[in-house]
N, C-alpha and C positions, 0 to 999 in steps of 0.2 A: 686688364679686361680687354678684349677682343673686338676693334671698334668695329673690323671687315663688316661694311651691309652684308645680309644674307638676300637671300634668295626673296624677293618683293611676293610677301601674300597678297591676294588681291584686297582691295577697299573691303568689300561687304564681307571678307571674313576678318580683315583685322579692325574695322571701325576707326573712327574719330580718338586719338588720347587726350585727358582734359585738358591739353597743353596746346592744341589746335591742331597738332599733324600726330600723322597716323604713325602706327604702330613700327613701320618697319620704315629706317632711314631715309633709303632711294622711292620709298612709293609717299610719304612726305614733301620730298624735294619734287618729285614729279607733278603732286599734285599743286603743290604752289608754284610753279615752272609751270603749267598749264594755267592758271588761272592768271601769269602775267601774260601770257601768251593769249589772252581770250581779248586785255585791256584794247589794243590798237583795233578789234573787230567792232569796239562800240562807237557806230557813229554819230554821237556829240560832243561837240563843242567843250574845252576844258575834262570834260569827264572821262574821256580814253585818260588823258594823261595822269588825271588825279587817282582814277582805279588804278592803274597801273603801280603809284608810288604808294599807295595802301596796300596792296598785295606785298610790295618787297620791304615796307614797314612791317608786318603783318609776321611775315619769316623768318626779320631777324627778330622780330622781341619775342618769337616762339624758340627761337633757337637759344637766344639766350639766356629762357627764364627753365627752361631744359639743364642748363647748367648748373643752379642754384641763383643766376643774377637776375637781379631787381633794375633793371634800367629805365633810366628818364626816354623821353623824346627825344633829345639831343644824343643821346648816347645810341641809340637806335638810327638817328639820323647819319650819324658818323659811319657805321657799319652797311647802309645802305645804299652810301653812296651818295645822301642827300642832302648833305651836311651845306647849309646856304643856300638851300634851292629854294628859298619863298619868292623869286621871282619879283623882285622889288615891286608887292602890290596888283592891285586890283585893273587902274589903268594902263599898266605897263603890259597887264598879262593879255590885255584885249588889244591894244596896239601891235602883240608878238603877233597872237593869234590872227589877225583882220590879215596882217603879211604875211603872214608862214605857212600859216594850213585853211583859211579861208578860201581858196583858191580848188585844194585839196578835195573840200567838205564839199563844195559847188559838183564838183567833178566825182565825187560819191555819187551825187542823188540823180548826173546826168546820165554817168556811167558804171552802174553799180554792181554788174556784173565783173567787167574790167576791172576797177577797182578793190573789189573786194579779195579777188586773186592777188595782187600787189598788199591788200592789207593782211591777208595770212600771213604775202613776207616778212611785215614787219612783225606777226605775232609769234612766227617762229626763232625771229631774232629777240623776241624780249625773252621768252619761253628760256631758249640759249644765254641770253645772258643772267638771268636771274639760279637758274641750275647752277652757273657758273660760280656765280657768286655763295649760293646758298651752301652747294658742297664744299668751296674750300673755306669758308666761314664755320663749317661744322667742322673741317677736320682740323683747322686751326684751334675752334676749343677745346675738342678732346685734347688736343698736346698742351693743354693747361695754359695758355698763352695768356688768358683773361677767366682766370680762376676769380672767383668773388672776394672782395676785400669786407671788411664787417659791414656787418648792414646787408649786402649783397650788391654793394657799387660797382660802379663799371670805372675805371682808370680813364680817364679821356686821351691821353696821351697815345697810353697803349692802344686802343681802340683806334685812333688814326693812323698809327706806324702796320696795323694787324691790314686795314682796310689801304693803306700802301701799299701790301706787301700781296693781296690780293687784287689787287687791279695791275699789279706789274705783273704778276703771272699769266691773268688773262692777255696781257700785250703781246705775250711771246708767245701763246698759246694758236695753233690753227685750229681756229673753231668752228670750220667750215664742216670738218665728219659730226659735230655733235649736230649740228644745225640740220644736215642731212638725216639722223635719226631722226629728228624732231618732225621735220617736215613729212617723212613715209609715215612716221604715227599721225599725223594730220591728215591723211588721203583718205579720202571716203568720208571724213565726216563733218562737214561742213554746215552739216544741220545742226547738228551737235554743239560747233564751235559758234555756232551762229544762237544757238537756244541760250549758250553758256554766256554768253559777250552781253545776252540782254537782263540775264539774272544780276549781273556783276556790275553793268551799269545800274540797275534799277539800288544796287545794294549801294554802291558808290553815292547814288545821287542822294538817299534816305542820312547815310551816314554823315555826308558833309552837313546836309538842310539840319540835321540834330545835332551838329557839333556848335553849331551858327560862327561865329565871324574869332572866334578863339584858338588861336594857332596851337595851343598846348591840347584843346580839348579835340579840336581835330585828329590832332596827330594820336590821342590815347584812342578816339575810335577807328583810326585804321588798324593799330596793332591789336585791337579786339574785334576787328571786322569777324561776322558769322559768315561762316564756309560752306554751310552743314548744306544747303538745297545745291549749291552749285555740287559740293563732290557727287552728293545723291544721280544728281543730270549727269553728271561727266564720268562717274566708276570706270566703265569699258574704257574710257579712252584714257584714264589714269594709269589703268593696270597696266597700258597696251605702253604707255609711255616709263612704267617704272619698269617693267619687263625689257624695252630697247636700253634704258641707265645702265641697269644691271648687265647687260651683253657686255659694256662697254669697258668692262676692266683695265683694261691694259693702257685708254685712253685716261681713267682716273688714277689708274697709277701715275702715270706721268705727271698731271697736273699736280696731284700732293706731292711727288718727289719737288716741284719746281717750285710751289706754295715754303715748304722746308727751307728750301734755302735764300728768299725772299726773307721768310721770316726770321730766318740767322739773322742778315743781312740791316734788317729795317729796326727789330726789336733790340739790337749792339747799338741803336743812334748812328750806324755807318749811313753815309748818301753815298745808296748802288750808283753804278753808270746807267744810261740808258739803256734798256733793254733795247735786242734788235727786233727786227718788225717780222712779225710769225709770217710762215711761207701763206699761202692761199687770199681769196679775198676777204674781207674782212666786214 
């Protein structure tokens, strides 16, 4: 079967699949790429970063369960990059915060104008890296890499060597032209981005408050996080963002050629060398 994305229908003609992303590949990836991309625009405390890890929880256990597999939290956590991130605790995470981005959050509410142009940049780097992640995490299962074992288990192994062999391609990769598509589809709509970043905080903060203090139940309500108001808000600037993916052929080919041979590489149990450091900034 023929995995090539075709051509991105827009949102309101191909809808929601009950699987959580829409009908056609790249306007899927786009719209979950935009909704990490919204996380760094909400300004509170803990909740940029917890939306943020619910949205790309969210993509891989759609993506996965796309496939025929059944995956836990932990198996979702590996794929996403998040695998150990509980942040040793509650005190620890307000000690990071009070010195790392309290400082930050101060200089939001003095300088919000200023700031909030700097916080695009970071929405178009998450925006960039979650695309990153999501597509070559989709083209790695179409190539059967993590076919379902009975039951519909996910291999843990396999699942860390797959998520290896996809952060080493992003290393080589210059992701600076993708970042630049992202950002021209961001121009002009900053009401937008700004309406979006407050639906997805408000869904963030509902869904933590209803999971309460259970890291298992947490983690199953991000990967059912509801999307359905925010794509409603955001349709145009989905479409406008799966329409730049879709331009971008020649740059996805290259990162699946380079995913390919990671994946030789990582899934033989070989330890690659270091990948070298992609040209541009990074």
């Amino acid at each position: 079967m023929d995995d090539t994305p075709q051509p991105p229908p827009s949102v309101g003609a191909s809808g929601p699949s009950p699987g959580g992303s829409t009908a056609d590949p790249l306007t899927g990836i786009a719209r979950i790429s935009l909704l990490a991309g919204l996380a760094p625009l909400i300004p509170l405390p803990f909740v940029d970063d917890w939306a943020e890890a619910m949205v790309r929880r969210r993509a891989v256990a759609d993506l996965l369960r796309e496939r025929g597999l059944d995956p836990t939290p932990g198996d979702v956590a590996i794929l996403a990059g998040l695998e150990g991130d509980r942040r040793t605790g509650c005190v620890q995470r307000v000690v990071v915060w009070t010195v790392m981005k309290l400082p930050l959050y101060l200089l939001k509410k003095i300088f919000r104008k200023v700031i909030y142009v700097l916080a695009i940049h970071d929405g178009v780097n998450a925006a960039s890296s979650l695309f990153h992640d999501a597509y070559l995490l989709r083209h790695a299962l179409a190539g059967g890499v993590l076919d379902a074992a009975p039951g519909g288990r996910v291999d843990r192994e396999a699942a860390r060597r797959v998520r290896r062999a996809v952060e080493a391609t992003v290393a080589e990769t210059d992701t600076q032209p993708l970042r630049r598509v992202i950002r021209t589809s961001f121009a002009g709509s900053n009401q937008t981005l700004a309406a979006g970043a407050e639906v997805l905080g408000r869904a963030a903060r509902g869904t933590r408050a209803g999971a309460g203090d259970d890291g298992e139940a947490q983690a199953r309500a991000a990967e059912a996080l509801p999307l359905e108001e925010e794509e409603r808000l955001l349709a145009p600037l989905i479409d406008r963002l799966a329409a730049a993916f879709f331009a971008q052929a020649g740059y996805r080919q290259a990162l699946e050629r380079r995913l390919e041979a990671h994946l030789e590489t990582h899934l033989a149990g070989e330890t690659p060398p270091p990948p070298p450091p992609a040209a541009g900034f990074q």
